[in-house]
mmJSON file of the N, C-alpha and C atoms, coordinates in Angstrom:
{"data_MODEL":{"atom_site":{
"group_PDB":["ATOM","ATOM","ATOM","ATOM","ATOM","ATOM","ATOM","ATOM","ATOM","ATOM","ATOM","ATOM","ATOM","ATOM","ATOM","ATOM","ATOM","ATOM","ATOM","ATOM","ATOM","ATOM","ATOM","ATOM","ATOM","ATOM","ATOM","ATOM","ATOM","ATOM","ATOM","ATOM","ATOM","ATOM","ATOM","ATOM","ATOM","ATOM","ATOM","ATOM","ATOM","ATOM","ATOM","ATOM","ATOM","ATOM","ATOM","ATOM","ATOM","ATOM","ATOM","ATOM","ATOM","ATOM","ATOM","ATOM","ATOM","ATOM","ATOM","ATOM","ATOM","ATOM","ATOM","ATOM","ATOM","ATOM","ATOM","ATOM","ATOM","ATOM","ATOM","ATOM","ATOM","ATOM","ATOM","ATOM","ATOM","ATOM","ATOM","ATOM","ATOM","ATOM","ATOM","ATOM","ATOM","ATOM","ATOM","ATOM","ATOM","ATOM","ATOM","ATOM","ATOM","ATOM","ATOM","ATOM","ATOM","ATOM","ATOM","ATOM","ATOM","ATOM","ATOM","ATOM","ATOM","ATOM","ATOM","ATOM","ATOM","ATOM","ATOM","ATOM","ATOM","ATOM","ATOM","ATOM","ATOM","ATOM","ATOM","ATOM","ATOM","ATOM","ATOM","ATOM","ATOM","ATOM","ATOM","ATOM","ATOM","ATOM","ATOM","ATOM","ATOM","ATOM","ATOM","ATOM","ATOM","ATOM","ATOM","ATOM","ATOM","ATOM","ATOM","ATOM","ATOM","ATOM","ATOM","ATOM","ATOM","ATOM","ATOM","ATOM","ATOM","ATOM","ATOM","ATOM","ATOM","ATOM","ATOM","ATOM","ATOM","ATOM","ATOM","ATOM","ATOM","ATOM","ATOM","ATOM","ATOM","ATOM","ATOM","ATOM","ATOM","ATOM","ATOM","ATOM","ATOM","ATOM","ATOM","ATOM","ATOM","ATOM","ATOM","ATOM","ATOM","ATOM","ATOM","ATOM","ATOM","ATOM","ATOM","ATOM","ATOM","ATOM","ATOM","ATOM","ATOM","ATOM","ATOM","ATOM","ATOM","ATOM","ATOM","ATOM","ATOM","ATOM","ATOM"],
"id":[1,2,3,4,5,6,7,8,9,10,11,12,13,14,15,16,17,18,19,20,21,22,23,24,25,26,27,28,29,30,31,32,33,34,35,36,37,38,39,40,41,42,43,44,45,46,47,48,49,50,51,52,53,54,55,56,57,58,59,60,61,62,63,64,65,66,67,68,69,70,71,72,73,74,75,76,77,78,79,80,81,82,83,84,85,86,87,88,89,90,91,92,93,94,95,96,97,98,99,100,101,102,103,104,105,106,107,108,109,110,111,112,113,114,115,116,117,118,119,120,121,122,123,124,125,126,127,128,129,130,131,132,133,134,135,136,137,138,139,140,141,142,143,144,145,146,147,148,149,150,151,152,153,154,155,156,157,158,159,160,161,162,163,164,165,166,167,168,169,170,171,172,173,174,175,176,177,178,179,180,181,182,183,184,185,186,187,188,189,190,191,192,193,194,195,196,197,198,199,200,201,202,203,204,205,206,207],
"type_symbol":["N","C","C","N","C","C","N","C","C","N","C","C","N","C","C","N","C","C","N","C","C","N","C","C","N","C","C","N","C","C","N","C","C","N","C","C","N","C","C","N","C","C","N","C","C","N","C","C","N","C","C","N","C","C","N","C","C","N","C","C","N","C","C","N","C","C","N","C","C","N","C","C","N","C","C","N","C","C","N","C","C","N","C","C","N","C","C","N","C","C","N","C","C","N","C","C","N","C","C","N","C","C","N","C","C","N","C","C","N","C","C","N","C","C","N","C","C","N","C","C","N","C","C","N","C","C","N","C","C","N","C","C","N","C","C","N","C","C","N","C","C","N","C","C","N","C","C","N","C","C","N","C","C","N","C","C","N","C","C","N","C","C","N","C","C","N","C","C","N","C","C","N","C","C","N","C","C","N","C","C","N","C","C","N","C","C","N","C","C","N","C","C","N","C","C","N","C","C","N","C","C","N","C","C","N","C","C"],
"label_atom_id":["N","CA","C","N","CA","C","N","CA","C","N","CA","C","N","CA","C","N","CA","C","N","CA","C","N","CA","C","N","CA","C","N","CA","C","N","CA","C","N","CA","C","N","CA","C","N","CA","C","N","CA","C","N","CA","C","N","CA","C","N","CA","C","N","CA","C","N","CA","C","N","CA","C","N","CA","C","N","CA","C","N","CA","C","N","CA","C","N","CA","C","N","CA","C","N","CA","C","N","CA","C","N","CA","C","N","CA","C","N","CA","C","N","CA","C","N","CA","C","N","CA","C","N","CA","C","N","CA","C","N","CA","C","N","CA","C","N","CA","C","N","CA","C","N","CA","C","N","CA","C","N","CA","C","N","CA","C","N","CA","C","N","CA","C","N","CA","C","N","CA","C","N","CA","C","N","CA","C","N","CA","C","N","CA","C","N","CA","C","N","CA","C","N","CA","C","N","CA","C","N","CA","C","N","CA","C","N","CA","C","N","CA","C","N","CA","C","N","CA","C","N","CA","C","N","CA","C","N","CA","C","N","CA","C","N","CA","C","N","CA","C"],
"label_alt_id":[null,null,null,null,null,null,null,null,null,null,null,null,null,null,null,null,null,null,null,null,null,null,null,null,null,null,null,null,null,null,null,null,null,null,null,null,null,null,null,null,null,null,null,null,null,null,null,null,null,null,null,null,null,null,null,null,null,null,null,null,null,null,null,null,null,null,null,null,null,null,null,null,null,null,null,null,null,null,null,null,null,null,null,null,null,null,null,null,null,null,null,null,null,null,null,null,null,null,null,null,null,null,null,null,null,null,null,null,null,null,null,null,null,null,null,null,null,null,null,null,null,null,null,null,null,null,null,null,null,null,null,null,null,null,null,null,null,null,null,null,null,null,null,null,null,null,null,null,null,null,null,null,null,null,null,null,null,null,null,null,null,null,null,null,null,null,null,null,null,null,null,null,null,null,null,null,null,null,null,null,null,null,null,null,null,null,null,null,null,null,null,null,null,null,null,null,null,null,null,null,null,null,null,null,null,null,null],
"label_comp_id":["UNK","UNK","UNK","UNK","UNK","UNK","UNK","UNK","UNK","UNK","UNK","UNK","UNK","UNK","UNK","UNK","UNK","UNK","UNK","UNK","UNK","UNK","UNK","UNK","UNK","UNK","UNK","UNK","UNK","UNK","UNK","UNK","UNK","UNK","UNK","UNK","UNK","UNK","UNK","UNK","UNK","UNK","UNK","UNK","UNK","UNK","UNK","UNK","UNK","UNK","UNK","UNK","UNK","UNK","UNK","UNK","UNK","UNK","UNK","UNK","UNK","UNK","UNK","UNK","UNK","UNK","UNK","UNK","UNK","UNK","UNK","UNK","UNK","UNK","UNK","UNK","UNK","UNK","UNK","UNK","UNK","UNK","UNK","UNK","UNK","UNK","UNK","UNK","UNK","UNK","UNK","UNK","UNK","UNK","UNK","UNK","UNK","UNK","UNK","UNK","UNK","UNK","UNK","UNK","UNK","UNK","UNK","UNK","UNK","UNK","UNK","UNK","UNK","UNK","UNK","UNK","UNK","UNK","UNK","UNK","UNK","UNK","UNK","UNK","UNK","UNK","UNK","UNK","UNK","UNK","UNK","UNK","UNK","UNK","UNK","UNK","UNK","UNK","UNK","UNK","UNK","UNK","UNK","UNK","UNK","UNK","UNK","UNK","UNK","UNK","UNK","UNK","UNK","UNK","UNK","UNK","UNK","UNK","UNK","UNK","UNK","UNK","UNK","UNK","UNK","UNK","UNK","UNK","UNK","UNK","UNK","UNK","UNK","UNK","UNK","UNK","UNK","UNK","UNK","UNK","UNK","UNK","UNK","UNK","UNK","UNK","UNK","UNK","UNK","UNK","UNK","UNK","UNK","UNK","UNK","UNK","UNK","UNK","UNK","UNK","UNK","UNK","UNK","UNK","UNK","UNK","UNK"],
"label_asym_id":["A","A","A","A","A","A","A","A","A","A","A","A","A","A","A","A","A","A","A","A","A","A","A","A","A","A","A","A","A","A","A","A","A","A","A","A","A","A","A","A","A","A","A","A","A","A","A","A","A","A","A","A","A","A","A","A","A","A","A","A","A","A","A","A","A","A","A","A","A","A","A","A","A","A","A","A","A","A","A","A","A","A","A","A","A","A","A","A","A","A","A","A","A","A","A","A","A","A","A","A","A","A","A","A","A","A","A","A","A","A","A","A","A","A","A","A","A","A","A","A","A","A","A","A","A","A","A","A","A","A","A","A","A","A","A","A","A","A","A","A","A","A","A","A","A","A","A","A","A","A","A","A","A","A","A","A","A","A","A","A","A","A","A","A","A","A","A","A","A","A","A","A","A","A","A","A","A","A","A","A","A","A","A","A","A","A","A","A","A","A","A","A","A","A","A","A","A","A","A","A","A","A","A","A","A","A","A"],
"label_entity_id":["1","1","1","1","1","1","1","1","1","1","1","1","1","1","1","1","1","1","1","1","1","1","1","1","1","1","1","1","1","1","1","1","1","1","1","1","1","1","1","1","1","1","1","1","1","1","1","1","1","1","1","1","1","1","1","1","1","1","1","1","1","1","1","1","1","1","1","1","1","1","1","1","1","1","1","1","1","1","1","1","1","1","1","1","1","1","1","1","1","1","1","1","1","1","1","1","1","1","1","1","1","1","1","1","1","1","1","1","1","1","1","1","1","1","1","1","1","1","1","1","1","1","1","1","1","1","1","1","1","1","1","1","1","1","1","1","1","1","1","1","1","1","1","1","1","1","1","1","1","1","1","1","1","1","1","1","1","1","1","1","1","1","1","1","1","1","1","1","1","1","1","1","1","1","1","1","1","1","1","1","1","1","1","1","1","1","1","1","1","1","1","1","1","1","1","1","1","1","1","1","1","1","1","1","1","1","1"],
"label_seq_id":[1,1,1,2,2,2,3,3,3,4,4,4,5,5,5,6,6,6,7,7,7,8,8,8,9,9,9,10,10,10,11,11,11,12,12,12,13,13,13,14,14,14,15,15,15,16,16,16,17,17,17,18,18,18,19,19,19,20,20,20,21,21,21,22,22,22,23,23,23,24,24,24,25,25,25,26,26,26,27,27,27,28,28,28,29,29,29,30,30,30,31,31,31,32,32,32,33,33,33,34,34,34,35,35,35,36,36,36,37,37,37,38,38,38,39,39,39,40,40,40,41,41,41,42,42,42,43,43,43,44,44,44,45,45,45,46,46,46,47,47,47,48,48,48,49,49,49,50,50,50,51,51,51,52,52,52,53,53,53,54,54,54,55,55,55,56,56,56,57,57,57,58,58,58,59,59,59,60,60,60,61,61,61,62,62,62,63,63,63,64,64,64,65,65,65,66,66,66,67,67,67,68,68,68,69,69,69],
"pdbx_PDB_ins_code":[null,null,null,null,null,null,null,null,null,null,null,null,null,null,null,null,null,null,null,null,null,null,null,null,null,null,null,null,null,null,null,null,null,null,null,null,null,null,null,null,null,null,null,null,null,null,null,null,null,null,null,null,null,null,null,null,null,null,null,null,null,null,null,null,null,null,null,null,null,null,null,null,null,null,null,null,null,null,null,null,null,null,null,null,null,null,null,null,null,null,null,null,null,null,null,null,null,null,null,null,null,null,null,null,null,null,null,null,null,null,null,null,null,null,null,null,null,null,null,null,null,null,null,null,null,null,null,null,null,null,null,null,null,null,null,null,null,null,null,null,null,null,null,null,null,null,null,null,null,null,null,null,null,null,null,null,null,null,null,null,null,null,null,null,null,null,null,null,null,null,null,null,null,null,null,null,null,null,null,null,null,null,null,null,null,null,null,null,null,null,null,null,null,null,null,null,null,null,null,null,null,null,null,null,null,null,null],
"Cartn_x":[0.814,0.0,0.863,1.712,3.087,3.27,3.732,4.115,3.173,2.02,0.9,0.765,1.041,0.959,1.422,2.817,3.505,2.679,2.369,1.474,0.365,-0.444,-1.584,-1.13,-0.733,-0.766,0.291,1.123,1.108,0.501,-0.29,-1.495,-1.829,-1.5,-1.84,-1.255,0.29,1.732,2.054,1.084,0.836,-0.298,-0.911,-1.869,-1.373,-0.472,0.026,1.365,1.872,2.766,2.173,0.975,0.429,-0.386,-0.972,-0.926,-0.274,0.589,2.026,2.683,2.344,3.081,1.871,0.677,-0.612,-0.258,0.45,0.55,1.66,2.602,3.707,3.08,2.421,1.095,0.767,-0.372,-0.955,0.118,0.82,1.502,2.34,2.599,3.117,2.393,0.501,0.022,-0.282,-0.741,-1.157,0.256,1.407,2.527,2.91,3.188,3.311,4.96,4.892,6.228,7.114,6.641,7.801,7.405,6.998,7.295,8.045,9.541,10.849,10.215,9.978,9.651,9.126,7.656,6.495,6.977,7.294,8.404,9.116,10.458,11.138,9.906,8.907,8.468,7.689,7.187,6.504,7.211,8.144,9.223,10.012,9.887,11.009,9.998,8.828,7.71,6.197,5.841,5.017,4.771,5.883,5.287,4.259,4.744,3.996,2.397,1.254,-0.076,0.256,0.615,0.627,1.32,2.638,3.749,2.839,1.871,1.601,0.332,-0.276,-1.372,-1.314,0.456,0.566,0.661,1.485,2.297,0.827,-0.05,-1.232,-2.157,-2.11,-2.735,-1.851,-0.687,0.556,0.054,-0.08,0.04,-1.374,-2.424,-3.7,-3.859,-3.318,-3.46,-3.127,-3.503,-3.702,-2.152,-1.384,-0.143,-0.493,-0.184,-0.058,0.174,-0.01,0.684,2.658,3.068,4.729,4.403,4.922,5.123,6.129,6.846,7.49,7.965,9.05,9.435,10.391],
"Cartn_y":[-1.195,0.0,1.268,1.395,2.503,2.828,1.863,2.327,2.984,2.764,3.644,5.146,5.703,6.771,7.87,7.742,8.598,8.632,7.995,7.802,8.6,8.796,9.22,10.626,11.696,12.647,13.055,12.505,13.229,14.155,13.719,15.257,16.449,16.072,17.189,18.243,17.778,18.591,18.926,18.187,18.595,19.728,19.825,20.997,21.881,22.187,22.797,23.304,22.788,23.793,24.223,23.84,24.631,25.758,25.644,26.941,28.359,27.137,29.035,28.672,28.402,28.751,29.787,29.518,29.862,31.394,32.395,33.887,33.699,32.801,32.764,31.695,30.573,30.022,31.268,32.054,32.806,33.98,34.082,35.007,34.475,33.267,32.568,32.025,31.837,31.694,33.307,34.232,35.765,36.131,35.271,36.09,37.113,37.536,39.029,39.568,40.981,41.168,41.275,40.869,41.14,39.748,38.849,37.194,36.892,37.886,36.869,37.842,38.965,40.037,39.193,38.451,38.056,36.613,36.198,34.683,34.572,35.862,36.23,36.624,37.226,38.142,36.93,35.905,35.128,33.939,33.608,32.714,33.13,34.484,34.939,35.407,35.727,36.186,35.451,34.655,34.085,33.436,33.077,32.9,33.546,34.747,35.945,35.775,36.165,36.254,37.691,38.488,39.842,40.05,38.861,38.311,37.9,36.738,36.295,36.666,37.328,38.169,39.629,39.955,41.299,40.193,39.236,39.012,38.589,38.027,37.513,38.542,39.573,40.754,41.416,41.192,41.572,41.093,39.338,38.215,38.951,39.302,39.492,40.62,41.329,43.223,42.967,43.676,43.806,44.778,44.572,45.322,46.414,48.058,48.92,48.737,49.59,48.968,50.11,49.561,50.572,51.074,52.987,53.738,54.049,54.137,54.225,55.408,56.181,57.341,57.388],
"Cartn_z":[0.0,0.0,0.0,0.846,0.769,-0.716,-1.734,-3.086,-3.806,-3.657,-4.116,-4.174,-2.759,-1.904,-2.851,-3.241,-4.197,-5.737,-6.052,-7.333,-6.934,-5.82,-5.455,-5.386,-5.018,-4.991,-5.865,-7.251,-8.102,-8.736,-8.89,-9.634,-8.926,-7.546,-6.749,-6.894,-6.922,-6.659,-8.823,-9.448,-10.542,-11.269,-10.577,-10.121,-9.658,-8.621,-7.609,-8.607,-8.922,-9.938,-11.081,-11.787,-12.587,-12.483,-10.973,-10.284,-10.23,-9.676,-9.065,-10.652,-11.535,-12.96,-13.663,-13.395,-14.243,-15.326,-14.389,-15.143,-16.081,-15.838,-16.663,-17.842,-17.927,-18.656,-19.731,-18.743,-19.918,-20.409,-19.734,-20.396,-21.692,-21.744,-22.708,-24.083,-23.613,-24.334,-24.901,-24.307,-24.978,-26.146,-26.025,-26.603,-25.869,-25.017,-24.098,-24.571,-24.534,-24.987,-23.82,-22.543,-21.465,-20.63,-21.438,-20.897,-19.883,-20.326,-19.187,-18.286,-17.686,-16.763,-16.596,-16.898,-16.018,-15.609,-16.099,-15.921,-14.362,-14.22,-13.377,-12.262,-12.134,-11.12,-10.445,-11.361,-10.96,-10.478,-10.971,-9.74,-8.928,-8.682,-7.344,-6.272,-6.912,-5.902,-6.018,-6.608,-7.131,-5.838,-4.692,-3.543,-2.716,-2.797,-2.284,-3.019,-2.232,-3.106,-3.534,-3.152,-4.401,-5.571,-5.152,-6.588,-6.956,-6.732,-7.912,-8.608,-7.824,-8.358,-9.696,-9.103,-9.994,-11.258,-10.896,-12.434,-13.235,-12.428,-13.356,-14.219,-13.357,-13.409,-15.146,-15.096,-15.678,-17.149,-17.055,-18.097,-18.949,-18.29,-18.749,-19.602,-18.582,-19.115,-20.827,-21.515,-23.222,-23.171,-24.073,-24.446,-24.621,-24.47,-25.316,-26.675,-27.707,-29.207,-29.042,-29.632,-29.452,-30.195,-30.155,-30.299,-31.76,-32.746,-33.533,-33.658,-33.738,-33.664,-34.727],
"occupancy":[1.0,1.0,1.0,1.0,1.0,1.0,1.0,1.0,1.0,1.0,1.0,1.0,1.0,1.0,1.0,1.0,1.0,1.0,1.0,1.0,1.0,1.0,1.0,1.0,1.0,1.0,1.0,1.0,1.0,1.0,1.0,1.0,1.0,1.0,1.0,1.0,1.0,1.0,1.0,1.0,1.0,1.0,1.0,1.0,1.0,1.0,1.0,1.0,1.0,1.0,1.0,1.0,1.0,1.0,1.0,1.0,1.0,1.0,1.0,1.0,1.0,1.0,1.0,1.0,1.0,1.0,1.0,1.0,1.0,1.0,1.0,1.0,1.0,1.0,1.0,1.0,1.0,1.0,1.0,1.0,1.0,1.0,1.0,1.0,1.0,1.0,1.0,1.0,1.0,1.0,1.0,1.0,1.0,1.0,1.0,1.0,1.0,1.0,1.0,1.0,1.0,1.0,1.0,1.0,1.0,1.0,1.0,1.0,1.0,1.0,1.0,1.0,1.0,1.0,1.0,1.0,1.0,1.0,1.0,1.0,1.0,1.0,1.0,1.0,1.0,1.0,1.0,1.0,1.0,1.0,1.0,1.0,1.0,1.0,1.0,1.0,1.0,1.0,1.0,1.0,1.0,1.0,1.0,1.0,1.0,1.0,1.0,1.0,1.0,1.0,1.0,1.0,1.0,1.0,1.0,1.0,1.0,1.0,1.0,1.0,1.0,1.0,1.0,1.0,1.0,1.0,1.0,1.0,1.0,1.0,1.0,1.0,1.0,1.0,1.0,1.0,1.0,1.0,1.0,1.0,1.0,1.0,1.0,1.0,1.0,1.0,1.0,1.0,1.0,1.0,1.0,1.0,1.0,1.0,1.0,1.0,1.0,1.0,1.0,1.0,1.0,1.0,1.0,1.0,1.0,1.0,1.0],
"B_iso_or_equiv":[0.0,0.0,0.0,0.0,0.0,0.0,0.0,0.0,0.0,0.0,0.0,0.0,0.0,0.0,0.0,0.0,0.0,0.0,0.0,0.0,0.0,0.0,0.0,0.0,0.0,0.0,0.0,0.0,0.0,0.0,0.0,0.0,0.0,0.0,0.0,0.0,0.0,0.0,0.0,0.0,0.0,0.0,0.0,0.0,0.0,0.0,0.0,0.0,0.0,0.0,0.0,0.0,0.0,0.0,0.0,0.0,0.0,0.0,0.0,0.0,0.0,0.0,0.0,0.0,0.0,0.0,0.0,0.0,0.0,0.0,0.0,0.0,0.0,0.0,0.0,0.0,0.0,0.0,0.0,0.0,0.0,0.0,0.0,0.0,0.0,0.0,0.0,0.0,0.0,0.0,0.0,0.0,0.0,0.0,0.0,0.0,0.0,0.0,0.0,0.0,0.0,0.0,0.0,0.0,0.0,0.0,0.0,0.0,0.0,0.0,0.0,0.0,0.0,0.0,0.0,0.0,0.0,0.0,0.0,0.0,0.0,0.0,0.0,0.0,0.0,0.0,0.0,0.0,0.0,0.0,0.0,0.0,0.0,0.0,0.0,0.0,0.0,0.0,0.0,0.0,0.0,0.0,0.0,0.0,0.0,0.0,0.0,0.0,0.0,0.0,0.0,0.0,0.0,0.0,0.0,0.0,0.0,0.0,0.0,0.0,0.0,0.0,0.0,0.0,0.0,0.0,0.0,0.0,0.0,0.0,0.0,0.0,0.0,0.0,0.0,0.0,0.0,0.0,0.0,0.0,0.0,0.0,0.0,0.0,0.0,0.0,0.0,0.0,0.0,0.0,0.0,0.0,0.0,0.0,0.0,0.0,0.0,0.0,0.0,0.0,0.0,0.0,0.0,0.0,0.0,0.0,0.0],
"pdbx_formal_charge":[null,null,null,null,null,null,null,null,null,null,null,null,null,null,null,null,null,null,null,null,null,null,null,null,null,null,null,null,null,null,null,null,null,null,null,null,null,null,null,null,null,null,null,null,null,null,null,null,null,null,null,null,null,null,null,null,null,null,null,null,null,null,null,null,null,null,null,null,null,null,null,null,null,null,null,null,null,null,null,null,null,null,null,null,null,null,null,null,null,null,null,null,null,null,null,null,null,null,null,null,null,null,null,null,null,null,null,null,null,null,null,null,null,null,null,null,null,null,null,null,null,null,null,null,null,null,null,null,null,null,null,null,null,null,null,null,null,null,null,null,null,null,null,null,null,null,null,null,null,null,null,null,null,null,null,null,null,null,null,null,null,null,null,null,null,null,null,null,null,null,null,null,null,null,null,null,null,null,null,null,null,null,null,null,null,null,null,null,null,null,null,null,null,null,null,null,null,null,null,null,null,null,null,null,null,null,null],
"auth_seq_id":[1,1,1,2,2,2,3,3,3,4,4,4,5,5,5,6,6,6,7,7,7,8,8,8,9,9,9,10,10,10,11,11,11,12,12,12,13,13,13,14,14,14,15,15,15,16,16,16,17,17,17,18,18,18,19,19,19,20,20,20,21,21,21,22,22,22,23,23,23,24,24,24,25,25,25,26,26,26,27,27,27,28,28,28,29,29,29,30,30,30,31,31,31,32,32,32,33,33,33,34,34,34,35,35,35,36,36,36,37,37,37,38,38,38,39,39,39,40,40,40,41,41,41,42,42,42,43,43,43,44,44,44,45,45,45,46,46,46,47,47,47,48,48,48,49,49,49,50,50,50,51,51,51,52,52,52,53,53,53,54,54,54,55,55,55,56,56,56,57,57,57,58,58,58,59,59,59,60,60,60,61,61,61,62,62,62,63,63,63,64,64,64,65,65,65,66,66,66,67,67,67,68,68,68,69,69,69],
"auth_comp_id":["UNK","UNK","UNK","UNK","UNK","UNK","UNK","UNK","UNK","UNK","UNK","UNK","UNK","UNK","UNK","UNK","UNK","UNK","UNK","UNK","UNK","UNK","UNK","UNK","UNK","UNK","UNK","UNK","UNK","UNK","UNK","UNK","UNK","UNK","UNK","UNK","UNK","UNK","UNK","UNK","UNK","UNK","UNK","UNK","UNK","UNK","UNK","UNK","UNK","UNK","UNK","UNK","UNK","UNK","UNK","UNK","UNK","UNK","UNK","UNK","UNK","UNK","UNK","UNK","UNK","UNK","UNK","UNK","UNK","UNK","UNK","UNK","UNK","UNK","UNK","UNK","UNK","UNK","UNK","UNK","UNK","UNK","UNK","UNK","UNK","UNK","UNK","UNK","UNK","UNK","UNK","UNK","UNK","UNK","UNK","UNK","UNK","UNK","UNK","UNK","UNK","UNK","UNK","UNK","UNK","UNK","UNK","UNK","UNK","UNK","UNK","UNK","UNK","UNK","UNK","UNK","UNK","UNK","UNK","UNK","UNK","UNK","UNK","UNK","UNK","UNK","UNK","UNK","UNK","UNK","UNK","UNK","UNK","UNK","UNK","UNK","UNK","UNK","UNK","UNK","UNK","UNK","UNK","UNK","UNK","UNK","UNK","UNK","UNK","UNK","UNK","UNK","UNK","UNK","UNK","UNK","UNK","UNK","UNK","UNK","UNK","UNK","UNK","UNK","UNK","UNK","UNK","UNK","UNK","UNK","UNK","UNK","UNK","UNK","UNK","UNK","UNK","UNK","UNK","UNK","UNK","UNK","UNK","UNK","UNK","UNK","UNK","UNK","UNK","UNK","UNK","UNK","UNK","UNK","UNK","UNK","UNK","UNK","UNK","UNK","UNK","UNK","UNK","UNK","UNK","UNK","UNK"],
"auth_asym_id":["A","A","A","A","A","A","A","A","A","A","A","A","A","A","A","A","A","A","A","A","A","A","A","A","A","A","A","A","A","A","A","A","A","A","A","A","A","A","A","A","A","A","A","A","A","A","A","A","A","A","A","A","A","A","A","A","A","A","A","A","A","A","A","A","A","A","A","A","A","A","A","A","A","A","A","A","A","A","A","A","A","A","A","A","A","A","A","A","A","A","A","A","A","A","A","A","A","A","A","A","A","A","A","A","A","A","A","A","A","A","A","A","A","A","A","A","A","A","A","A","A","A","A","A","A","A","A","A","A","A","A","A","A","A","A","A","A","A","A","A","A","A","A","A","A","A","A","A","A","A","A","A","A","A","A","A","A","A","A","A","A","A","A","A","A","A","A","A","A","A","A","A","A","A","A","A","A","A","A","A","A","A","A","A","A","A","A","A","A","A","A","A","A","A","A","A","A","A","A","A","A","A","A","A","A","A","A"],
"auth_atom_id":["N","CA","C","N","CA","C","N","CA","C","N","CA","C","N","CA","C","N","CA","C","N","CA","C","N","CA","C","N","CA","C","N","CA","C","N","CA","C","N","CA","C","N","CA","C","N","CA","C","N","CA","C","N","CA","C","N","CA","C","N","CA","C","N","CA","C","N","CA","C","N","CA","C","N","CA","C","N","CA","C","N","CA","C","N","CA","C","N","CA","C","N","CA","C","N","CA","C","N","CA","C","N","CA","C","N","CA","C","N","CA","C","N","CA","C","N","CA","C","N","CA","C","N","CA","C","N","CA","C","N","CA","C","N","CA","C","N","CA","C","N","CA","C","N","CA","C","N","CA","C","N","CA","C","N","CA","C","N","CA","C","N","CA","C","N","CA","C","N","CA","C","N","CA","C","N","CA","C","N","CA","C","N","CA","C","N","CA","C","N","CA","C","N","CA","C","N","CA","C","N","CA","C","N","CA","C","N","CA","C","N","CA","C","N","CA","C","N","CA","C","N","CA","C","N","CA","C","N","CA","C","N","CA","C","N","CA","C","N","CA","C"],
"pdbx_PDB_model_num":[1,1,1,1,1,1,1,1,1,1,1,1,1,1,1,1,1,1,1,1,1,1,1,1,1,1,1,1,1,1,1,1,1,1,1,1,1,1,1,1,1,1,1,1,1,1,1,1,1,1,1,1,1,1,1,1,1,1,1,1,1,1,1,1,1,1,1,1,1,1,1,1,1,1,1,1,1,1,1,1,1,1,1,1,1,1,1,1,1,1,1,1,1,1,1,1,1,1,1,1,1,1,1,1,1,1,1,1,1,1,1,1,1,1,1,1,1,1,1,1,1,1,1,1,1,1,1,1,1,1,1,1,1,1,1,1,1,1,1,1,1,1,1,1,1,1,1,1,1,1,1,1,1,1,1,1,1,1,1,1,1,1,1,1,1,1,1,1,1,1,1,1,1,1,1,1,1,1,1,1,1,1,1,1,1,1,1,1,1,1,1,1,1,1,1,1,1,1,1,1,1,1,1,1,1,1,1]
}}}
């Protein structure tokens, strides 16, 4: 029964990092032009609920368009 145990809460701890990954996720799916920014903010603070809330907040927000001068 022991060898099981580890098999059983894989998904959990597989959930659980797709979690605290989720903003760096969408930020990867939106294309975002400051990816590694939201990448970095979200694994050095992504612990934090306001790390990981800005960066999500971050991943979502719509780009400005750049400026051309």
């Amino acid at each position: 029964m022991m060898h099981l145990l580890p098999a059983f809460f894989l998904p959990f701890f597989g959930f659980g990092f797709v979690m605290y990954f989720l903003p760096s996720i969408v930020a990867l799916a939106r294309s975002k032009r400051d990816i590694t920014a939201i990448l970095l903010l979200n694994l050095l603070l992504g612990w934090t609920v306001i790390g990981w809330v800005v960066a999500l907040i971050w991943a979502v927000k719509t780009d400005a368009p750049m400026v051309v001068r």
